[in-house]
Backbone as CSV, one residue per row, in Angstrom:
resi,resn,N_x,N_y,N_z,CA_x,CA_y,CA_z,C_x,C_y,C_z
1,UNK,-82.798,-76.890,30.780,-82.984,-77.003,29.366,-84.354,-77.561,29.052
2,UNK,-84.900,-78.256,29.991,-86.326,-78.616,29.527,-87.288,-77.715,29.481
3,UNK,-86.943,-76.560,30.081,-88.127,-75.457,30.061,-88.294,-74.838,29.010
4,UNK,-86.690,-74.579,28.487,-86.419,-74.104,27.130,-86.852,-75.029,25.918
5,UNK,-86.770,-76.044,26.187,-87.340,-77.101,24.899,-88.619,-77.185,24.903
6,UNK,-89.272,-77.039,25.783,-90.508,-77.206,26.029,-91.485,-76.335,25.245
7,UNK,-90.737,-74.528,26.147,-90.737,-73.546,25.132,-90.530,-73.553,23.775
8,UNK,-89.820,-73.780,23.225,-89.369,-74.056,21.542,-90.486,-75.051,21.163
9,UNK,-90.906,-75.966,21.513,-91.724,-77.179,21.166,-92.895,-76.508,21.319
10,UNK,-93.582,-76.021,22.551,-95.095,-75.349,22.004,-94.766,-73.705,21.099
11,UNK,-93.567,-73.208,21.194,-93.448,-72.087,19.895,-94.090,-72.464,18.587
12,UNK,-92.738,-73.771,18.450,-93.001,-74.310,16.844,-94.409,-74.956,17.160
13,UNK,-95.504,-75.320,17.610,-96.224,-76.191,17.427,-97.482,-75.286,17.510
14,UNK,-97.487,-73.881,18.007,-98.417,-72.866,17.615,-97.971,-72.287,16.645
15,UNK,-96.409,-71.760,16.278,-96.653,-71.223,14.714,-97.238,-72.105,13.851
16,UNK,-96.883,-73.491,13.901,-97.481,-74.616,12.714,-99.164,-74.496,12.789
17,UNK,-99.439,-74.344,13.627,-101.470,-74.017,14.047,-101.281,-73.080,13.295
18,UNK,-100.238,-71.718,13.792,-101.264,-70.372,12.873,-100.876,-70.401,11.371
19,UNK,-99.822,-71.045,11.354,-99.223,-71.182,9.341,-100.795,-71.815,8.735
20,UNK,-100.854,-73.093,9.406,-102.138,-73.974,8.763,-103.233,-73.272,8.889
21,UNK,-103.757,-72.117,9.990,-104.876,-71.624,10.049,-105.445,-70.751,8.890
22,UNK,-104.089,-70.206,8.727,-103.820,-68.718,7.958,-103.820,-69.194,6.661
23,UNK,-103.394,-70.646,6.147,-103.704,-71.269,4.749,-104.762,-71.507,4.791
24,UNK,-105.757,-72.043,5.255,-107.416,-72.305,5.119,-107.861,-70.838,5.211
25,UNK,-107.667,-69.768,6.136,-108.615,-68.898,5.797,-107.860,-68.363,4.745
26,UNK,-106.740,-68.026,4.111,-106.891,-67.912,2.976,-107.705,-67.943,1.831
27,UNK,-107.473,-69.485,1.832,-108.164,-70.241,0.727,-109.837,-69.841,0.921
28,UNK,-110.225,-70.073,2.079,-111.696,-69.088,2.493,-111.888,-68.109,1.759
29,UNK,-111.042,-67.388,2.234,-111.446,-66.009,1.463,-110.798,-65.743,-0.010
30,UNK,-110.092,-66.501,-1.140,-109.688,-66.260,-2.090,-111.061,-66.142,-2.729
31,UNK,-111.317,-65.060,-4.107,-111.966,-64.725,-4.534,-112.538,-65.740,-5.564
32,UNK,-113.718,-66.214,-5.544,-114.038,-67.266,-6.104,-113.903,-66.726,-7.786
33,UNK,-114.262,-67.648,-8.484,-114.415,-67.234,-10.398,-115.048,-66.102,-10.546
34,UNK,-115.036,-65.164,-11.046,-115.601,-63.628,-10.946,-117.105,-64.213,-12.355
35,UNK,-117.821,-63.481,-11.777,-119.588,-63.904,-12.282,-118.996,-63.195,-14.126
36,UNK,-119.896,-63.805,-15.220,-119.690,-63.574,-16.558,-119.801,-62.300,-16.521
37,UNK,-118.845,-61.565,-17.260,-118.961,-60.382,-17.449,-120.455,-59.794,-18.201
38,UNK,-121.178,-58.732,-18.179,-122.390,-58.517,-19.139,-121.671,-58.233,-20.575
39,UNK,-122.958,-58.671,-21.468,-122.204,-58.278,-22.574,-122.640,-56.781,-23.037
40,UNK,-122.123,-55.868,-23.736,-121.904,-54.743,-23.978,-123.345,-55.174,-25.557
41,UNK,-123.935,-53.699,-24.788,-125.212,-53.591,-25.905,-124.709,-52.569,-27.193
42,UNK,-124.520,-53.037,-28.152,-124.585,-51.867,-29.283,-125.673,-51.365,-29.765
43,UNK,-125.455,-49.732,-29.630,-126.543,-49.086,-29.879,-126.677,-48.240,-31.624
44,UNK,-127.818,-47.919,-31.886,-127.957,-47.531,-33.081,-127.253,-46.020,-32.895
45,UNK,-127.901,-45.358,-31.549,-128.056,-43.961,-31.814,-127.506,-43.411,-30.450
46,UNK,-126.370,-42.380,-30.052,-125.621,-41.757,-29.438,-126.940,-40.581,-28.949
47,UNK,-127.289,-40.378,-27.431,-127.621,-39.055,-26.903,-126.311,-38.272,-27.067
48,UNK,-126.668,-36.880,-27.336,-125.598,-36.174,-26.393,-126.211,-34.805,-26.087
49,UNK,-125.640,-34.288,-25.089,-126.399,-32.933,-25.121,-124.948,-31.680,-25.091
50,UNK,-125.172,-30.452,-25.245,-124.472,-29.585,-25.781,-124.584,-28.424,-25.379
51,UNK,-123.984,-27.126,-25.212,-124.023,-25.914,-24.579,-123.379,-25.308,-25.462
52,UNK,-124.647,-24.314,-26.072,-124.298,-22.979,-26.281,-123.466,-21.884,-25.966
53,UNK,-122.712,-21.462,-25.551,-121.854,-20.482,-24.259,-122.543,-19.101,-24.161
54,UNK,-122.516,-18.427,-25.705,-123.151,-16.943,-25.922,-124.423,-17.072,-25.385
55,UNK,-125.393,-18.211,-25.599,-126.995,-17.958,-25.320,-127.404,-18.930,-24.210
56,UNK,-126.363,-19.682,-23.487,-126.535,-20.424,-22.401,-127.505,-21.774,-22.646
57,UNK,-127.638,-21.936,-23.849,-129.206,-22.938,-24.027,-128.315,-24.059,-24.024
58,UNK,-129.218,-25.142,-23.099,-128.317,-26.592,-23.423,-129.348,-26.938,-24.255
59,UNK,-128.736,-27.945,-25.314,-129.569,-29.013,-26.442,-129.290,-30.206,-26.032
60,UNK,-130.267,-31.137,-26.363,-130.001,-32.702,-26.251,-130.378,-32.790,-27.748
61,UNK,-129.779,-33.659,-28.711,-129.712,-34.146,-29.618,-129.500,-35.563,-29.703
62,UNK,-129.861,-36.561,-30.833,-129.116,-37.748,-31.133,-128.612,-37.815,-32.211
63,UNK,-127.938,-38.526,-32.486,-126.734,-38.910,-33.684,-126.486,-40.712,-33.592
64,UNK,-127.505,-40.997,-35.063,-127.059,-42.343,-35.456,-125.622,-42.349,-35.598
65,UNK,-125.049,-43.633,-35.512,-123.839,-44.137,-35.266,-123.321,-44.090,-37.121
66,UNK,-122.179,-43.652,-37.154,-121.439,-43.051,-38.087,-122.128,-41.941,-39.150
67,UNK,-123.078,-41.470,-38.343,-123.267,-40.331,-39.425,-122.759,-39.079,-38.363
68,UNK,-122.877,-37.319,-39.095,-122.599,-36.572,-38.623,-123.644,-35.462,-38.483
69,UNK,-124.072,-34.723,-37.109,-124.701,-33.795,-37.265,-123.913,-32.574,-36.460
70,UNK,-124.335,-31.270,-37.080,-123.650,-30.268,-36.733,-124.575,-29.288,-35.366
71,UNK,-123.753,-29.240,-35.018,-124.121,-28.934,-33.469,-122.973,-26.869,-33.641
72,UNK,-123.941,-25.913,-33.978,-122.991,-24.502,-33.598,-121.882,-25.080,-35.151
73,UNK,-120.753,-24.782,-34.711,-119.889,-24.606,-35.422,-119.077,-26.127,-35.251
74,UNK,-119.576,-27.093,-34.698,-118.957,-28.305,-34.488,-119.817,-29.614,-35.199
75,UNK,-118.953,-30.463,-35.637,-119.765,-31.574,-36.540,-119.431,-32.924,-35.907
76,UNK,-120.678,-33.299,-34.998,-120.150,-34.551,-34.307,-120.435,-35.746,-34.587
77,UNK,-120.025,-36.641,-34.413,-119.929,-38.163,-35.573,-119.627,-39.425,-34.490
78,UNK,-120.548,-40.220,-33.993,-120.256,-41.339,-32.889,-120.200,-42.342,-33.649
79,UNK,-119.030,-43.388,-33.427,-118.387,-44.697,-34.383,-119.143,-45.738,-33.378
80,UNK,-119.124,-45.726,-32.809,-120.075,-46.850,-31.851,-120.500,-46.138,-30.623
81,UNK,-121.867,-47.003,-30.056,-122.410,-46.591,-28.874,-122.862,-47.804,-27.796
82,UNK,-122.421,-48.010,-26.635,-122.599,-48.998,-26.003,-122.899,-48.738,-24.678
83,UNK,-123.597,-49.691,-24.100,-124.338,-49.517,-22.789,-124.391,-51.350,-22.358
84,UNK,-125.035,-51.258,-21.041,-124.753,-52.674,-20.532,-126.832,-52.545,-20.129
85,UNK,-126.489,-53.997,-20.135,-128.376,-54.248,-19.487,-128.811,-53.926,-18.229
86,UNK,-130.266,-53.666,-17.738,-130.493,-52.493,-17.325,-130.472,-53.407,-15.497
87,UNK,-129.769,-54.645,-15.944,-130.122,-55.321,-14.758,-128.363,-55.339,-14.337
88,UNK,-127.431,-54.455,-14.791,-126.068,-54.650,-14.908,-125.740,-52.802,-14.231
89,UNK,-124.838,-52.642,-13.648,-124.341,-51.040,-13.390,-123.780,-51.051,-13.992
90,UNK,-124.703,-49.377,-14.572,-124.446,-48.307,-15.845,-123.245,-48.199,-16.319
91,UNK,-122.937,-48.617,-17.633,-121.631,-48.076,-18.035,-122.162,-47.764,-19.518
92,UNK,-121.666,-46.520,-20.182,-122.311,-46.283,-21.077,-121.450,-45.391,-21.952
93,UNK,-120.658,-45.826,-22.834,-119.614,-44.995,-23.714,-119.650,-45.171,-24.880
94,UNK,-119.059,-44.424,-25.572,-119.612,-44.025,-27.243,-117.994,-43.400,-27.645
95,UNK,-117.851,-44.095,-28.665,-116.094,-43.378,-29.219,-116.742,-42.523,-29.976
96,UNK,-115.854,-41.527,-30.163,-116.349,-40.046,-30.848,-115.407,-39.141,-31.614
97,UNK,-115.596,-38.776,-32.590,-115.257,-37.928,-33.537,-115.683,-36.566,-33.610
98,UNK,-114.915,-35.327,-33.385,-115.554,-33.959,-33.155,-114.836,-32.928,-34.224
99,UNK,-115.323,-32.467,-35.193,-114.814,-31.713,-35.638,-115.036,-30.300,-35.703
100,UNK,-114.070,-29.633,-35.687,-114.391,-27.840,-35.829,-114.692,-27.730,-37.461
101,UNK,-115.883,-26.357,-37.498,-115.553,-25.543,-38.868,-114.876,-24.224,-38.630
102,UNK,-113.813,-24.089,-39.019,-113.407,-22.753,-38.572,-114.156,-21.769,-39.462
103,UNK,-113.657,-20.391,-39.084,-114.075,-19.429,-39.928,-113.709,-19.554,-41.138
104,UNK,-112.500,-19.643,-41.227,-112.107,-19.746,-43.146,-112.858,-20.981,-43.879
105,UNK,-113.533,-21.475,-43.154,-114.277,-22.617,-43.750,-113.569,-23.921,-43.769
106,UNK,-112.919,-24.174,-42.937,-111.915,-25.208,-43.107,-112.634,-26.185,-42.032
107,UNK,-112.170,-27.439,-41.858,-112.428,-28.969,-41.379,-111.252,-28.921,-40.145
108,UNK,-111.590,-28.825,-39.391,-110.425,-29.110,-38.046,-111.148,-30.309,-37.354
109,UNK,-110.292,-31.377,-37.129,-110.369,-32.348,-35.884,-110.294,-31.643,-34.564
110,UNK,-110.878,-31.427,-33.637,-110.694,-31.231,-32.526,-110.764,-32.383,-31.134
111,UNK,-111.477,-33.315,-31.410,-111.587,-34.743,-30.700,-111.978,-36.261,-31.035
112,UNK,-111.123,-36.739,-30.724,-111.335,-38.154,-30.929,-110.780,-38.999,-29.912
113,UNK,-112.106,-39.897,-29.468,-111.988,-40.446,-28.491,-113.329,-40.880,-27.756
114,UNK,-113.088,-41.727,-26.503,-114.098,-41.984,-25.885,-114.892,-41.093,-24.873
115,UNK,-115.889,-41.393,-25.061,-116.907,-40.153,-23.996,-117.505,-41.501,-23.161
116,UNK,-117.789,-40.822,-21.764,-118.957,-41.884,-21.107,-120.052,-40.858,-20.103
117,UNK,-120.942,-41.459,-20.610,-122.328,-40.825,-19.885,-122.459,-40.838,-18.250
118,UNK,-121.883,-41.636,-17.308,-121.608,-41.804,-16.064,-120.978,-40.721,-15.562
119,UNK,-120.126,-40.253,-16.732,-118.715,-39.429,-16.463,-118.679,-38.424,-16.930
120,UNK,-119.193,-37.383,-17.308,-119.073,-36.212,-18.598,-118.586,-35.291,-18.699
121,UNK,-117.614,-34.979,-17.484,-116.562,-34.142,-17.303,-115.464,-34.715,-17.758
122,UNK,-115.122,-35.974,-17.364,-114.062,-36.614,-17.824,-113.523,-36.144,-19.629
123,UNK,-114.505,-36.790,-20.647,-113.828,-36.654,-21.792,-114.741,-35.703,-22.696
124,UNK,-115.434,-34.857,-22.031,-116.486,-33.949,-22.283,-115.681,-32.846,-23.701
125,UNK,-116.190,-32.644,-25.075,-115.210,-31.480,-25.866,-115.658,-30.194,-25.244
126,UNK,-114.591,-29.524,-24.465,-114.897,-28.295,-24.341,-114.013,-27.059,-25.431
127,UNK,-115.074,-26.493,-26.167,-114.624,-25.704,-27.131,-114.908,-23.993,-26.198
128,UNK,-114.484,-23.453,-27.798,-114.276,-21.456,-26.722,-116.316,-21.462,-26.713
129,UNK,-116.847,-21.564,-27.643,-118.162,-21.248,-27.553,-119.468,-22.233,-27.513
130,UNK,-118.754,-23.757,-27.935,-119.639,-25.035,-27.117,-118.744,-26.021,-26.629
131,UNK,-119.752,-26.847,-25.844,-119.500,-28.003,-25.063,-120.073,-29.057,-25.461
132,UNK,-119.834,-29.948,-26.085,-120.577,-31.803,-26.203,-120.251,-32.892,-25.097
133,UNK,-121.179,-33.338,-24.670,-120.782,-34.648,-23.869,-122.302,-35.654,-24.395
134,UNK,-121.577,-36.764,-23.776,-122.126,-38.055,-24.417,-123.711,-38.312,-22.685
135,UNK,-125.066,-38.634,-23.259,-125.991,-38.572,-22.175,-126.370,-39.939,-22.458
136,UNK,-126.356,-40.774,-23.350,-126.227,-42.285,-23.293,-126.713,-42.725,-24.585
137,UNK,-127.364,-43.756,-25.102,-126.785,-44.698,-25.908,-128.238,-45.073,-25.843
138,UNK,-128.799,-45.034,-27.358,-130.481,-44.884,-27.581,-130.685,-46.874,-28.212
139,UNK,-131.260,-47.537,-28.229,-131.997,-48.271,-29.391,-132.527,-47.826,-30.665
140,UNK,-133.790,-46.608,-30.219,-134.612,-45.838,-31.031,-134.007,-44.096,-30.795
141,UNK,-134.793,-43.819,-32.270,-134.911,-42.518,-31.593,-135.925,-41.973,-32.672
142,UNK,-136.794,-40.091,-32.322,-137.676,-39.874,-32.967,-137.144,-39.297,-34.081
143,UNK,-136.079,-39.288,-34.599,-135.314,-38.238,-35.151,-135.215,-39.705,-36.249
144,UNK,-135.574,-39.627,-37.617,-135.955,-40.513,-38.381,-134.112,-41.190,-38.955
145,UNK,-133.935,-42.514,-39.414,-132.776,-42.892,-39.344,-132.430,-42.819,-40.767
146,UNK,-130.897,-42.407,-40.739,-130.108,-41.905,-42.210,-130.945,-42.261,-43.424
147,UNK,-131.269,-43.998,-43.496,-130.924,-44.886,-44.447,-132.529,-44.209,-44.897
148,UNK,-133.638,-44.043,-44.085,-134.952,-43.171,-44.274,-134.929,-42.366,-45.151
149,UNK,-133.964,-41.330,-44.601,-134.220,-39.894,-45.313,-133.673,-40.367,-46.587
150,UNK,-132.498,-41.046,-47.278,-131.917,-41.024,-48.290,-132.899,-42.062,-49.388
151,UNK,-133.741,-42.348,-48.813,-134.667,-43.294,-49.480,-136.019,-42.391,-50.053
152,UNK,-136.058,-41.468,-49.005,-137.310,-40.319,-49.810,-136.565,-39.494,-50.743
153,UNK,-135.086,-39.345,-50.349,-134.707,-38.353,-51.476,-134.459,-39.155,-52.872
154,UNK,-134.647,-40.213,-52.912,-133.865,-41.366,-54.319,-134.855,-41.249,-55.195
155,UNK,-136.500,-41.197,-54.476,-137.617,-41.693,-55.213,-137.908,-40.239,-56.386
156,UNK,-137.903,-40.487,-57.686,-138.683,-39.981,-58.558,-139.348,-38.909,-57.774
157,UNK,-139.182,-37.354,-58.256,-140.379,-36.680,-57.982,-141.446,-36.314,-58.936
158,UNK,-141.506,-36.354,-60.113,-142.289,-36.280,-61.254,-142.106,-36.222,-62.527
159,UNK,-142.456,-36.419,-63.264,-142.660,-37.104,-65.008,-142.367,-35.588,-64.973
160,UNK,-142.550,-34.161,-64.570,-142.184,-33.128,-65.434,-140.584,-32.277,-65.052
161,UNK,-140.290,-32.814,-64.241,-138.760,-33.208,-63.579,-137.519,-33.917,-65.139
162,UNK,-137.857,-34.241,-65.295,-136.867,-35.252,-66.260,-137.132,-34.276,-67.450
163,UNK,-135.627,-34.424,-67.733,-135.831,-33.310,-69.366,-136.298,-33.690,-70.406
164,UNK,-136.533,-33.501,-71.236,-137.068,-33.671,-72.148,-136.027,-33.776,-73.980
165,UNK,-136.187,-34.766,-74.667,-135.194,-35.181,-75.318,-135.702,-33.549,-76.741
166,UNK,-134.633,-32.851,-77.267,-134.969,-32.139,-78.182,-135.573,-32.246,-79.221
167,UNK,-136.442,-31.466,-79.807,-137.714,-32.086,-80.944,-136.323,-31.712,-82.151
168,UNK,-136.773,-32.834,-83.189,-135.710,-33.320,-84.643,-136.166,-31.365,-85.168
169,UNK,-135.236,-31.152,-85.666,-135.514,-29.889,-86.624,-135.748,-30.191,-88.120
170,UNK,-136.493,-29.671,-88.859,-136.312,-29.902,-90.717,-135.346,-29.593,-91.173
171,UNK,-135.296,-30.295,-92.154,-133.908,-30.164,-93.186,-133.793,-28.794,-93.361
172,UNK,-134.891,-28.026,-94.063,-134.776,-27.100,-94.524,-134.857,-25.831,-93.714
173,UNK,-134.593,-25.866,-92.425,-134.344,-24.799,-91.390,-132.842,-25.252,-90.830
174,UNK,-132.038,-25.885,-91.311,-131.077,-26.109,-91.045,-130.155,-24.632,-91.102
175,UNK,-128.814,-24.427,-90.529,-128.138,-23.649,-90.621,-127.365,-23.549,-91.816
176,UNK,-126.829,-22.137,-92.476,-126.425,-22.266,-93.700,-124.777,-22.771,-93.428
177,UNK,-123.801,-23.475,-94.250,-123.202,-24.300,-93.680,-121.694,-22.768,-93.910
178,UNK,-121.000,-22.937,-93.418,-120.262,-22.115,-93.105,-119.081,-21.634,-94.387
179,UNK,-118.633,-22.174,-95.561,-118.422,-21.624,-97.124,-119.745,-21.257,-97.721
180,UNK,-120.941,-21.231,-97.445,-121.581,-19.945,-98.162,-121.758,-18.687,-97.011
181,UNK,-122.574,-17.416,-97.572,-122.623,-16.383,-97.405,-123.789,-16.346,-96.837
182,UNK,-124.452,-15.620,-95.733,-125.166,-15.345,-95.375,-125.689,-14.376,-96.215
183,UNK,-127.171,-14.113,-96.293,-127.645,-12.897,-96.997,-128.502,-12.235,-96.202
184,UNK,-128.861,-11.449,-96.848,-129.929,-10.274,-95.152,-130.918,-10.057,-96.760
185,UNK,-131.838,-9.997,-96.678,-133.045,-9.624,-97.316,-133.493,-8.260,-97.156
């Protein structure tokens, strides 16, 4: 029996080594506080680029954030655009609004949702005769901004523009009042 106890006694006294070992390297290797997340850049102005199908031409375009430009027969509209700093891996998505014009002239939703520039197969609109996907997420762009254009259209274009108030008529060219008779000379 002493061989057997002996046995049992260095058993238990190496599992207790590897229990305690196996708790420190644990704790070793548990993942320390994960580093601050970056913060997410909001952008003014959505890239996206687009395919023609009939004429094969791809376009790159931009689109300030909640306005809409029409791309073919589709009117696309980005609600926000975000990207991370350039010292952070790329993540770069833009929620999006896509609408069809059909032929009868009508307004169809066709997408809503997120696009990401990393990814552009993923949530890419593929229509019968174009394609939109999102190419990233501008600061600037050369394409002059909404609040611009609606500011050249507000201004006055000229003093001969504005109508003109009607000149007073004389009494005596007045119309004859409707109980007398007209006469012809």
């Amino acid at each position: 029996m002493s061989s057997f106890g002996q046995i049992s006694k260095a058993l238990i006294a190496a599992t207790s080594v590897l229990v305690a070992s196996t708790a420190v390297f644990a704790a070793a290797q548990a993942p320390a506080a994960p580093p601050p997340a970056a913060e997410r850049i909001a952008n003014p102005v959505a890239e996206f680029a687009g395919i023609d199908k009939i004429t094969g031409r791809i376009i790159t375009f931009d689109v300030y954030v909640d306005e809409t430009v029409q791309f073919g027969a589709l009117q696309v509209t980005p609600r926000v655009c975000y990207s991370r700093p350039d010292t952070e891996q790329p993540k770069t998505d833009s929620f999006v609004e896509v609408d069809e014009i059909t032929l009868d002239r009508k307004i169809r939703r066709i997408f809503t949702g997120w696009m990401f520039a990393e990814s552009p197969g993923l949530n890419a609109v593929e229509h019968a005769v174009y394609d939109v996907w999102l190419k990233g997420c501008k600061q600037k762009s050369d394409v002059p901004a909404p609040t611009a254009a609606k500011a050249d259209t507000a201004k006055p274009k000229t003093e001969a523009a504005k109508p003109k108030a009607p000149a007073p008529q004389p009494a005596d060219a007045a119309e004859p009042a409707d109980d007398e008779p007209a006469t012809a000379n």
